[in-house]
C-alpha positions in Angstrom: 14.9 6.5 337.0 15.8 3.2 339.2 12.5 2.0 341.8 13.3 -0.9 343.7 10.3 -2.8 345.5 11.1 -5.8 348.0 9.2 -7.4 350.0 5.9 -9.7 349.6 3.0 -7.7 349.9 1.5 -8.2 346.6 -1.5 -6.0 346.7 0.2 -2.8 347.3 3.4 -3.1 345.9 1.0 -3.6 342.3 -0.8 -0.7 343.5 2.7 1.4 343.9 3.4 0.1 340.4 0.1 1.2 339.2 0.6 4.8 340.1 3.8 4.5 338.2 2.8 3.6 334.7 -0.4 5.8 335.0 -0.6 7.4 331.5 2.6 5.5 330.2 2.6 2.6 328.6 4.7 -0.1 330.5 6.4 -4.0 329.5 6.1 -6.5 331.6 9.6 -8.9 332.0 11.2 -11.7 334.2 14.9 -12.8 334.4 15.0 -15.2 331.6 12.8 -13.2 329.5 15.2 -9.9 329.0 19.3 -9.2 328.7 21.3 -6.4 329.7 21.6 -5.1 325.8 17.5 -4.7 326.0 17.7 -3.4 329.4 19.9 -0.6 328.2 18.3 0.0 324.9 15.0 1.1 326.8 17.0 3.9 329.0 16.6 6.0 325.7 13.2 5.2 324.6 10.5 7.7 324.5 7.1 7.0 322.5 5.2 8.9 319.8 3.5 11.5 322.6 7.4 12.0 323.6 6.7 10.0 327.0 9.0 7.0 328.3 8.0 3.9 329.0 8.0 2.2 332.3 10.2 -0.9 332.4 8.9 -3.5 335.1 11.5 -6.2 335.8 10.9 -9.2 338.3 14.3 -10.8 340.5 16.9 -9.3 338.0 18.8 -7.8 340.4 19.0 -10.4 342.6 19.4 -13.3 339.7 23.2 -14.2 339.2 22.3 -14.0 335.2 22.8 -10.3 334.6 24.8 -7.8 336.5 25.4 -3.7 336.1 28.1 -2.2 336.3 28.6 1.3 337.7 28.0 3.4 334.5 25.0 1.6 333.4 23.2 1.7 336.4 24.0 5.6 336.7 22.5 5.5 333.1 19.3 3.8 334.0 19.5 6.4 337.2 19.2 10.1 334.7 16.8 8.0 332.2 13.6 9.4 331.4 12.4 6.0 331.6 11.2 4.3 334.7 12.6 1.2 335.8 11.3 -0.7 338.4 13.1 -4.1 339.7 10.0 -6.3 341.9 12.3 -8.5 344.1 11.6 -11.1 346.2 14.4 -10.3 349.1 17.5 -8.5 348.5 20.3 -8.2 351.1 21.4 -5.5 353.5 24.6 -5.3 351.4 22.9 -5.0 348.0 20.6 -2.9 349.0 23.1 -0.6 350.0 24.5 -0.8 346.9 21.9 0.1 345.4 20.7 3.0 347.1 22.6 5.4 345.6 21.0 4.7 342.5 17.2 4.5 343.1 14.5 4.5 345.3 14.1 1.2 347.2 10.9 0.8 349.0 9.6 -2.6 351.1 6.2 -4.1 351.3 5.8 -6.9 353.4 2.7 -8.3 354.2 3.0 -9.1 357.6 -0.4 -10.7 358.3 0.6 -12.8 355.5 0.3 -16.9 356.5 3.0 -18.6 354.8 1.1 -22.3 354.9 -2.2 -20.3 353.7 -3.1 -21.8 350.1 -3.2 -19.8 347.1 -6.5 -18.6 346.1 -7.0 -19.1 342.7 -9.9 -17.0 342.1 -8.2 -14.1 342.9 -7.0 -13.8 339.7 -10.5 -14.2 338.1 -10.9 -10.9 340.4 -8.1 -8.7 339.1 -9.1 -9.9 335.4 -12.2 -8.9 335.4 -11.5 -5.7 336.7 -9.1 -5.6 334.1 -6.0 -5.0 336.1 -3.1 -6.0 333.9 -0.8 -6.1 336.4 -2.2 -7.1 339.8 -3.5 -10.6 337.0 -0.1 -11.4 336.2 1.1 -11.0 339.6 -1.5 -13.1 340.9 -0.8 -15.5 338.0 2.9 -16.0 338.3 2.1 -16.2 342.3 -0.4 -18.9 341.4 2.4 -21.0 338.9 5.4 -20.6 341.7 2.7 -22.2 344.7 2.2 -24.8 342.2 -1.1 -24.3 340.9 -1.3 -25.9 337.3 -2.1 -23.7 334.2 -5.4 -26.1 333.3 -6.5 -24.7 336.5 -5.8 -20.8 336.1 -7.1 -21.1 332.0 -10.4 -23.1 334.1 -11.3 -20.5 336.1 -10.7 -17.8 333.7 -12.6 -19.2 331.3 -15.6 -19.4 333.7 -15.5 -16.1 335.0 -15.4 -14.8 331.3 -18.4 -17.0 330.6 -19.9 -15.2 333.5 -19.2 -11.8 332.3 -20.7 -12.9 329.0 -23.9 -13.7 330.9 -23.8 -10.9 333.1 -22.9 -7.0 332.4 -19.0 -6.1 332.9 -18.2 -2.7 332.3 -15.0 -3.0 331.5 -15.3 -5.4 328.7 -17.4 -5.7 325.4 -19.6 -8.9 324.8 -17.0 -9.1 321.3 -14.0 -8.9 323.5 -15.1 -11.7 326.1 -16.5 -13.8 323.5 -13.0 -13.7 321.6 -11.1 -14.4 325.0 -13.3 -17.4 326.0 -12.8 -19.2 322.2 -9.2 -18.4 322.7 -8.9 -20.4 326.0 -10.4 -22.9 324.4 -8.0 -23.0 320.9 -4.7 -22.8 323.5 -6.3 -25.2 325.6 -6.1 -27.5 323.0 -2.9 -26.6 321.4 -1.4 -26.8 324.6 -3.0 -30.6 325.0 -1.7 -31.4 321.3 1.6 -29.9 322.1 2.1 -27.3 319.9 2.5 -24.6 322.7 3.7 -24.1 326.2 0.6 -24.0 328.2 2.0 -21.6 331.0 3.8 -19.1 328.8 0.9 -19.1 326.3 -1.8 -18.7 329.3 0.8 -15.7 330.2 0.4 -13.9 327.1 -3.3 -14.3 326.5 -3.7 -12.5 330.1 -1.5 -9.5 329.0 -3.2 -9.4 325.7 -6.7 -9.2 326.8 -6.3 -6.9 329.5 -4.2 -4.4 327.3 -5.4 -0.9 326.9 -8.1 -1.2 324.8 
C-alpha cells in the first residue's frame, strides 16, 4: 500500500501520518539512510501480532539515487505494508506516474511565510508531548534552515530539566533523568569527536520518544 504526501504543511501532513501508524509499529528513513533491496524486503514483513509495519520514507522518490521499476512498485502497491513517501515537491509528470500506484495527497501550508525563522522550541513542544514523529519532523526542519545541533540538544535538554522539575504525564522522572545525562554524554562525545552530533541527536530523539 503506496501513500504519497507532498507539499509543506508540516503539522498536518504528521498528523495524516499519525493516523496511519496508529497501532503499528513504523521506521523512520531518509534517502541516504535506506536502498531499494530494504525497501523491498519490508513489502513482506508482518510482526509477531501478524500486523505490518508502516514504512515512512522522506524525498525517495523524488532523489535521483533509487528508482522503481514497474513490478516493484506494483509490489509495494498489494503489500500489506504501508508505505508512505513525505516529499518535498514532485512534478505534474511524476505524479502522474505515480498515481496509478498509490494514494497521493498535498498539504501545503499556505499561510506559511517563507522568510519566517524557524522556531526552535517547537520541537521542545512535540517532545514533550512525546510525539515521535511531529519531533523528528520538526528536527530535521530545524537542521535543513540551518539551526545547529548544540542548539536543538540545548533546548531539549532544558525542557527535560523542566519536566524533571515539573509533572509530565507522559514521561517518568527515571526516563527524563536518563534522557537529560544522555544529552550531556553525546554532547561531549560529539565535542571530543567520537560521534556525529546531528545523526546522534537524531537517534536519541527517536529513542526516547519510542513506545514505552
Amino acid at each position: 500500500m503506496i501513500y504519497i504526501l507532498l507539499g509543506n504543511d508540516i503539522k498536518n501532513k504528521s498528523l495524516y501520518i499519525k493516523e496511519l501508524t496508529e497501532n503499528r509499529e513504523n521506521f523512520l528513513f531518509r534517502d541516504n539512510d535506506i536502498d531499494k533491496g530494504l525497501i523491498m524486503s519490508y513489502s513482506n514483513n508482518t510482526n509477531l501480532f501478524n500486523v505490518s509495519p508502516v514504512i515512512i520514507l522522506e524525498n525517495v522518490l523524488s532523489g535521483e539515487r533509487i528508482t522503481f521499476g514497474e513490478k516493484e512498485l506494483m509490489s509495494l502497491k498489494e503489500s500489506e505494508t504501508i508505505f508512505v513517501f513525505k516529499e518535498d515537491k514532485m512534478s505534474a509528470a511524476d505524479q502522474k506516474k505515480y498515481k496509478k500506484y498509490g494514494e497521493i495527497k498535498s498539504f501545503e501550508d499556505k499561510k506559511t511565510i517563507p522568510s519566517q525563522k524557524f522556531n526552535v522550541f517547537s520541537i521542545t513542544d512535540a517532545f514533550a508531548n512525546r510525539d515521535k514523529i511531529l519531533t523528528w519532523v520538526l528536527f530535521r526542519k530545524g537542521l535543513d534552515e540551518g539551526i545547529e545541533p548544540e542548539a536543538i540538544a540545548g533546548v531539549l535538554f532544558w525542557k527535560i530539566k523542566s519536566l524533571i522539575l515539573s509533572s509530565s504525564r507522559v514521561f517518568s522522572k527515571e526516563e527524563l533523568k536518563r534522557q537529560s545525562s544522555s544529552i550531556v554524554s553525546l554532547y561531549h562525545k560529539a565535542h571530543r569527536g567520537e560521534c556525529d552530533f546531528s545523526i546522534s541527536l537524531e537517534q536519541f530523539i527517536l529513542s526516547s520518544l519510542s513506545s514505552k
